[in-house]
C-alpha positions in Angstrom: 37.4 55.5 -42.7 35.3 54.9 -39.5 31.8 54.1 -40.2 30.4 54.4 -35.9 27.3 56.8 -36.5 25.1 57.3 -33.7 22.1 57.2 -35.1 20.0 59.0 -31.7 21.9 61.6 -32.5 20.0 62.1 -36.6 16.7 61.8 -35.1 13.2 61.1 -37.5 14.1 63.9 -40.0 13.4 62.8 -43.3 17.1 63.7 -45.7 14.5 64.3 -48.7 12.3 67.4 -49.7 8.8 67.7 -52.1 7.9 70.7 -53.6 5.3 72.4 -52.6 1.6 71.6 -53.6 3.6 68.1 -55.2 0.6 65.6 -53.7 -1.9 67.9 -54.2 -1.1 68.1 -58.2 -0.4 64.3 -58.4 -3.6 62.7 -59.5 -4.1 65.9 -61.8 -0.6 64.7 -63.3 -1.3 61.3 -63.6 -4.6 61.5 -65.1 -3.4 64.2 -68.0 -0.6 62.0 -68.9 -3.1 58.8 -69.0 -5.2 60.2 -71.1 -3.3 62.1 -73.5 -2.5 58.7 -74.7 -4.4 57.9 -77.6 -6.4 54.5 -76.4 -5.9 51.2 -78.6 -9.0 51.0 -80.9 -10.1 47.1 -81.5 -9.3 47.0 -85.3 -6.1 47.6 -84.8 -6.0 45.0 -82.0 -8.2 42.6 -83.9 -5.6 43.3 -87.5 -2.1 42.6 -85.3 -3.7 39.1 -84.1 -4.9 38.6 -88.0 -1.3 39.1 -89.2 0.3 37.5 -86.5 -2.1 34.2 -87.1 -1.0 34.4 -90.7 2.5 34.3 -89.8 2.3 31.5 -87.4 0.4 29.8 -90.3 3.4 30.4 -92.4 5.8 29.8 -90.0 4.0 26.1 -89.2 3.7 25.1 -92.8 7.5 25.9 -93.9 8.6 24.0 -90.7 6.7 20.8 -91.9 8.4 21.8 -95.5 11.5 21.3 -94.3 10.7 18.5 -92.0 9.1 16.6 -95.0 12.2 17.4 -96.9 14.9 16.5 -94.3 13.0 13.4 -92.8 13.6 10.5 -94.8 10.7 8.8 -96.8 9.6 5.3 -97.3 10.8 1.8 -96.4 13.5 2.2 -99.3 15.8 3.8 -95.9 16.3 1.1 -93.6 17.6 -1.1 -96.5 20.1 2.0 -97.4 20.9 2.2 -94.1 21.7 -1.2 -93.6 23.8 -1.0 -96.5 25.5 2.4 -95.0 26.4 0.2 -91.9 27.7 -2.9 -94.0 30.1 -0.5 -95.9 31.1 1.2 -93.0 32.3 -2.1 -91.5 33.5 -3.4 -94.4 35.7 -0.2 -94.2 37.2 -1.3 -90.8 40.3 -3.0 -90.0 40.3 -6.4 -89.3 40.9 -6.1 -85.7 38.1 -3.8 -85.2 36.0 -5.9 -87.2 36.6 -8.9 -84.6 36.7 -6.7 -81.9 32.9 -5.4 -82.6 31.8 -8.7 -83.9 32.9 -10.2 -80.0 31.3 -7.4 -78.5 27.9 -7.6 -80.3 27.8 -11.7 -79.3 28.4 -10.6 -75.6 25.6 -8.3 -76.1 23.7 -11.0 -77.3 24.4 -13.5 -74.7 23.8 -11.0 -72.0 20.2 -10.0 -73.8 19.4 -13.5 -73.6 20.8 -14.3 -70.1 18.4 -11.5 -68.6 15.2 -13.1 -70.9 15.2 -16.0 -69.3 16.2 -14.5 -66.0 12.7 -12.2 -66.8 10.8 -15.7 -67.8 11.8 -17.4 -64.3 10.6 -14.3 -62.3 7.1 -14.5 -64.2 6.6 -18.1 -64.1 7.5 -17.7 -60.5 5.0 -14.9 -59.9 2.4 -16.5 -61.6 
């Protein structure tokens, strides 16, 4: 299908019709429909914010339940979690023991190579 139009040829007609007496009615349409709403009174504004600050209450004070509950408690943890990571590698094989054992004194070695590398730059800048 060939889509050439020559548009000189349509001219300024508008494609779209109003009825009759439309523009002259609109304001009169608009304002019935605007006020046949019934308007908001404040009480019932001011007792949705009342229930909806007593469910945000709510809402804040089972979150920190739960947090309280999930979170653990105490100092009593990192000693049961240091235990949780020595039975954990106990639990290994002995290869991977070795291997993590070499990698954790690599660790170490580089940790210390970069402090002193940090206390030459600031004796330096100083």
């Amino acid at each position: 299908m060939e889509q050439n139009y020559d548009f000189s040829k349509i001219g300024k007609q508008m494609p779209y019709t109003v009825p009759d007496g439309f523009f002259d009615q609109l304001e009169e349409n608009v304002m019935s429909k605007v006020t046949a709403q019934p308007a908001k009174t404040k009480k019932a504004t001011v007792i949705r914010m009342a229930i909806r600050a007593a469910i945000a209450i709510a809402a804040c004070i089972a979150l920190f339940l739960v947090v309280r509950k999930v979170l653990p408690q105490g100092n009593d943890t990192a000693i049961d979690d240091f235990e949780n990571v020595e039975l954990a590698f106990n639990n290994l094989s002995t290869e991977d023991q070795d291997y993590l054992l070499e990698v954790y004194q690599e660790e170490l070695l580089l940790e210390n190579h970069l402090n002193d590398l940090n206390d030459l730059n600031n004796e330096e800048s100083i």
